[in-house]
C-alpha positions in Angstrom: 93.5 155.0 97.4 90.8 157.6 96.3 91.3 159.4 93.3 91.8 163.2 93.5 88.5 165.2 92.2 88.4 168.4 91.8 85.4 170.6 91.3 86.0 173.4 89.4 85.7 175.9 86.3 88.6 177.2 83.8 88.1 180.9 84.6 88.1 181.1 88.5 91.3 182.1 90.2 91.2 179.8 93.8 90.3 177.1 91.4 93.9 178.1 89.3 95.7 178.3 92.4 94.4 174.6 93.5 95.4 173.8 89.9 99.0 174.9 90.2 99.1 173.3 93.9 98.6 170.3 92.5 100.4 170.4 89.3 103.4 171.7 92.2 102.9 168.1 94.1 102.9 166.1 90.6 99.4 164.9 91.4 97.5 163.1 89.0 93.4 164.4 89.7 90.0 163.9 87.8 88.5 167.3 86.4 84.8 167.7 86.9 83.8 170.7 85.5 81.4 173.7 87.3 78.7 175.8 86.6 80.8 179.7 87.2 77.1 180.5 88.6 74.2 179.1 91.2 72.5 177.0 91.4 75.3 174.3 91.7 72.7 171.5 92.0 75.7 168.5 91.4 78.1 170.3 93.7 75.7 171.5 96.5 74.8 167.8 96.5 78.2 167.1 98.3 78.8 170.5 100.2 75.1 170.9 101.6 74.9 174.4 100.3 78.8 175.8 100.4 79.6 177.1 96.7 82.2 179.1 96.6 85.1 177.2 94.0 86.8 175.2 94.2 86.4 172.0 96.3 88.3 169.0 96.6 86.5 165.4 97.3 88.3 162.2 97.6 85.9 159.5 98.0 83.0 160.5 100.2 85.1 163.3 102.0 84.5 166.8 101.0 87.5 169.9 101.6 86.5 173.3 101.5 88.7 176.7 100.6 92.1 176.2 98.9 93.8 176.9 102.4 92.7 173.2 103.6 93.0 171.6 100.0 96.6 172.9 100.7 96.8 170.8 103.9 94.9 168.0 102.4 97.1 167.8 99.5 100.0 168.1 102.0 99.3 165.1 103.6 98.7 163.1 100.3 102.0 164.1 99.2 104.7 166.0 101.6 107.2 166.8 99.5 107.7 169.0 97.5 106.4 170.7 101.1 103.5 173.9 100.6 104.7 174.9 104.1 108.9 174.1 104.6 110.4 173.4 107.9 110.7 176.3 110.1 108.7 179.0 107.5 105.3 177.4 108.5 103.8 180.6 109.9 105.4 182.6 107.8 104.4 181.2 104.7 100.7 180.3 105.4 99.9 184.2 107.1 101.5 185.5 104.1 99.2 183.4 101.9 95.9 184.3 103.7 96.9 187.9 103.8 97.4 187.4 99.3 94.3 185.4 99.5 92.3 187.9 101.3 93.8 191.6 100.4 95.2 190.7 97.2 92.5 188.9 96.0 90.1 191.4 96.9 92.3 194.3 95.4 92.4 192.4 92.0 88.8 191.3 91.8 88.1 195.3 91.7 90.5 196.0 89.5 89.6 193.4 87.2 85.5 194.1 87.4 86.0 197.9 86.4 83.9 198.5 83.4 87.1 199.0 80.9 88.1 195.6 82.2 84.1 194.0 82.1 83.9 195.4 78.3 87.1 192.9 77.3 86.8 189.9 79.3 82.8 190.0 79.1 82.6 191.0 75.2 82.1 187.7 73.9 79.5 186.8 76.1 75.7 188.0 75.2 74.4 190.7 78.0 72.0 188.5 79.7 74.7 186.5 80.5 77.3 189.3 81.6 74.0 190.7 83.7 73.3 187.2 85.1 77.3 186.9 86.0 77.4 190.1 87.7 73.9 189.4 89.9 75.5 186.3 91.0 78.6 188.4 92.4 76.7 190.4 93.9 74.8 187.9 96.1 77.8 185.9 96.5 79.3 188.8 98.2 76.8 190.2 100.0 76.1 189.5 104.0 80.1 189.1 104.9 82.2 191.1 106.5 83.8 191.6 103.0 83.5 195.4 101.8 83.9 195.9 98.5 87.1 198.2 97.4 86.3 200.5 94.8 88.4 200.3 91.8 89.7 203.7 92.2 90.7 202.5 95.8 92.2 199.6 94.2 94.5 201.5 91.5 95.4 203.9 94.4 96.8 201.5 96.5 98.0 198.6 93.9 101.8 200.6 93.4 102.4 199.8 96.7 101.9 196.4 96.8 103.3 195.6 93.5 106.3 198.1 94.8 106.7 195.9 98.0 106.9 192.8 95.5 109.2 193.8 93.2 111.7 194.8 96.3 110.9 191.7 97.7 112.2 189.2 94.9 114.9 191.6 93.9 116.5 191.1 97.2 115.7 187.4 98.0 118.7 184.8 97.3 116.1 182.5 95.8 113.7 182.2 93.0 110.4 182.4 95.2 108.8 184.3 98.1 110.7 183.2 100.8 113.7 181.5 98.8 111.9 178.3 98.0 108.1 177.8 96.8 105.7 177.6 99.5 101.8 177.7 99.7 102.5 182.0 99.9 104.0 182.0 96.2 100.5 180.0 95.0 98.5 182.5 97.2 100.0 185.2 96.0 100.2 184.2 92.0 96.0 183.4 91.2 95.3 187.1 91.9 98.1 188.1 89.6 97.2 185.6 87.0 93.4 186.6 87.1 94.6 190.2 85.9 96.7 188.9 83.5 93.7 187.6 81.6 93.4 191.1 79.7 95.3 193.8 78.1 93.7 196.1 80.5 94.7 195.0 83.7 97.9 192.6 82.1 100.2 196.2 82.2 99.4 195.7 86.2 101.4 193.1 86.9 103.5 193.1 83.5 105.5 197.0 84.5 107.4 194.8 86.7 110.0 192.5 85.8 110.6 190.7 89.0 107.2 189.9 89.7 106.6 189.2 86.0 109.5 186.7 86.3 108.6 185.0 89.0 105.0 184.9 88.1 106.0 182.6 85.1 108.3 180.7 87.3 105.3 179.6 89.4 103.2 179.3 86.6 105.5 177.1 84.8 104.2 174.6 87.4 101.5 173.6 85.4 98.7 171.6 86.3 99.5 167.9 86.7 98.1 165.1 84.8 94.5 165.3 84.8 91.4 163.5 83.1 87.7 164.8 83.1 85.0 163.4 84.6 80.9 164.2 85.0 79.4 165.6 88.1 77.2 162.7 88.1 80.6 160.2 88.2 81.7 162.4 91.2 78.1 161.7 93.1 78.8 158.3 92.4 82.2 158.0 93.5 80.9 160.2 97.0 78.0 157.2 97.7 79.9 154.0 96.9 82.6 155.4 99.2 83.3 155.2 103.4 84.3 158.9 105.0 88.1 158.6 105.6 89.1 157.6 109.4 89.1 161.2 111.9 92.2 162.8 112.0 94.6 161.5 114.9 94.2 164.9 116.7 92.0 165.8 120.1 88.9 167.4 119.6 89.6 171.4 120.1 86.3 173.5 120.7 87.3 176.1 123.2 83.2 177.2 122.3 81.9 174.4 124.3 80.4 172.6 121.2 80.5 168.6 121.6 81.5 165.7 119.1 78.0 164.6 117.2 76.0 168.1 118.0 74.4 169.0 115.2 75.5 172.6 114.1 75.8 174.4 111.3 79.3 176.2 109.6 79.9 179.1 107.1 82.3 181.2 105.6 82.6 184.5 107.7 84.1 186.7 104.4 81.8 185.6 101.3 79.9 182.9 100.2 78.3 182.8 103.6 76.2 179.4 102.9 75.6 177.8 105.8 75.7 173.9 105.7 74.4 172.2 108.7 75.2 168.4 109.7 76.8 166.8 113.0 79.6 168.2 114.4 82.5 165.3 114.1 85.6 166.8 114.6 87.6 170.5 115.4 91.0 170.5 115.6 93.3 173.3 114.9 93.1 173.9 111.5 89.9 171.5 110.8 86.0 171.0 111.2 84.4 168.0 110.0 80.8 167.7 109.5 78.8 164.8 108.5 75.8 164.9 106.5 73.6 162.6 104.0 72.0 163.2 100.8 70.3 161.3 98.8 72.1 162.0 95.7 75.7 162.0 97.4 75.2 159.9 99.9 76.9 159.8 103.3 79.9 162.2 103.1 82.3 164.0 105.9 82.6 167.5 104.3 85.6 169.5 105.8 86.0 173.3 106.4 89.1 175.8 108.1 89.0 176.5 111.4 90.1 180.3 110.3 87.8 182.4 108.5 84.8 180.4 109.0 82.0 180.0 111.9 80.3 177.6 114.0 76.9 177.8 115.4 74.1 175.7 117.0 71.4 174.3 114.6 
């Protein structure tokens, strides 16, 4: 069996919640460590241009956005389950809707300039200018807006408010009684504020969500070891793509197994990576594409929240 790699750097908070999903399963997982910034030379190698963070390869196969590393890891391991019997739709909306609004709420709330001053001081400008260009461009040509940090403070009571009510009233120690995928969802954004003492009173004026916040924490991250990007290439070409999933091919779009086509996020990070269309089903796309440096490798994407067109 392929070793776990993940692709990924200390700071970013989809790579902490793919961190915590793991150390949730009791996965062991190799540690290749990422440049916060483009150019990704190493991991572009293997994606063909997606580089958002973080991304999951076993062997030669590639999985995009936490919400398929989720699944992926799923099916390497089923229980402790990310989605339990019976709360499957429930817990996965819920954790795109923390992934998305949440998310996007606490990335303005943590890049206001009181907030930039503490978590950037130690860093020389060039490199907080350098940081900040490459958010930009990383966020630009989605249909992600921006919120405005005052928007964000506005509107952060109520969540929070909704929260706390929440896990006051539920009979269990998570989200919906016990974890699922929506507490990991829903923790990263909290954790990224928690990072300074100006946004850590945000999340720290409320007890329950404080409490549970550590609970999920307290997950940890598995055992890990760390390995070189150049390892990870190597791994990707001495490796054979995993078998297609057991599922028909779903492409209500009229697209056809072995087309070649290219798919992108639709929110940010809007990279396009082209290759041949080898599989949709209802939560997957496959692609498969060569490079040189990584070889032949099937690189996976959602369904949701990404796009499909002709090359």
């Amino acid at each position: 069996m392929s070793e776990l790699i993940l692709h990924h750097y200390p700071t970013s908070p989809f790579a902490e919640k793919a961190r915590l999903l793991l150390g949730f399963k009791g996965l062991s997982w190799r540690s290749v460590k990422i440049s916060p910034v483009m150019p990704k030379p190493d991991l572009t190698a293997l994606t063909g241009g997606y580089r958002k963070t973080p991304v999951l390869q076993i062997g030669a196969d590639i999985y995009c956005d936490t919400s398929l590393i989720a699944r992926r890891l799923e099916q390497e391991k089923a229980l402790p389950a990310f989605f339990p019997e019976g709360q499957e739709m429930i817990a996965a909306t819920f954790a795109a809707w923390a992934d998305s609004v949440v998310f996007q709420h606490a990335v303005s709330l943590v890049f206001q300039p009181e907030s930039v001053a503490v978590r950037f001081g130690h860093m020389p400008p060039e490199a907080i200018k350098a940081f900040i260009a490459d958010r930009t461009e990383l966020f630009s040509g989605g249909s992600v807006t921006r919120l405005s940090a005052e928007q964000a403070r506005h509107q952060w009571p109520t969540i929070m408010a909704r929260l706390e009510q929440q896990l006051q009233r539920e009979q269990g120690d998570f989200l919906f009684g016990e974890p699922s995928i929506a507490d990991f969802a829903l923790a990263h954004p909290l954790w990224f504020l928690k990072a300074t003492p100006v946004t850590s009173p945000l999340v720290d004026a409320y007890p329950a969500v404080s409490a549970w916040l550590s609970r999920v924490l307290g997950f940890g991250h598995g055992a890990f070891s760390e390995m070189t990007s150049e390892e990870a290439l190597e791994v990707a070409r001495n490796a054979t793509p995993a078998a297609l999933p057991d599922e028909q091919f779903d492409e209500p779009n009229g697209f056809e197994i072995g087309q070649q086509v290219v798919i992108a996020a639709i929110d940010y990070g809007v990279d396009p990576v082209a290759g041949e269309l080898l599989f949709a089903g209802s939560e997957e796309l496959i692609l498969r594409r060569e490079d040189e440096r990584g070889g032949v490798v099937h690189v996976h994407f959602p369904r949701f929240g990404f796009r499909i067109e002709k090359r």
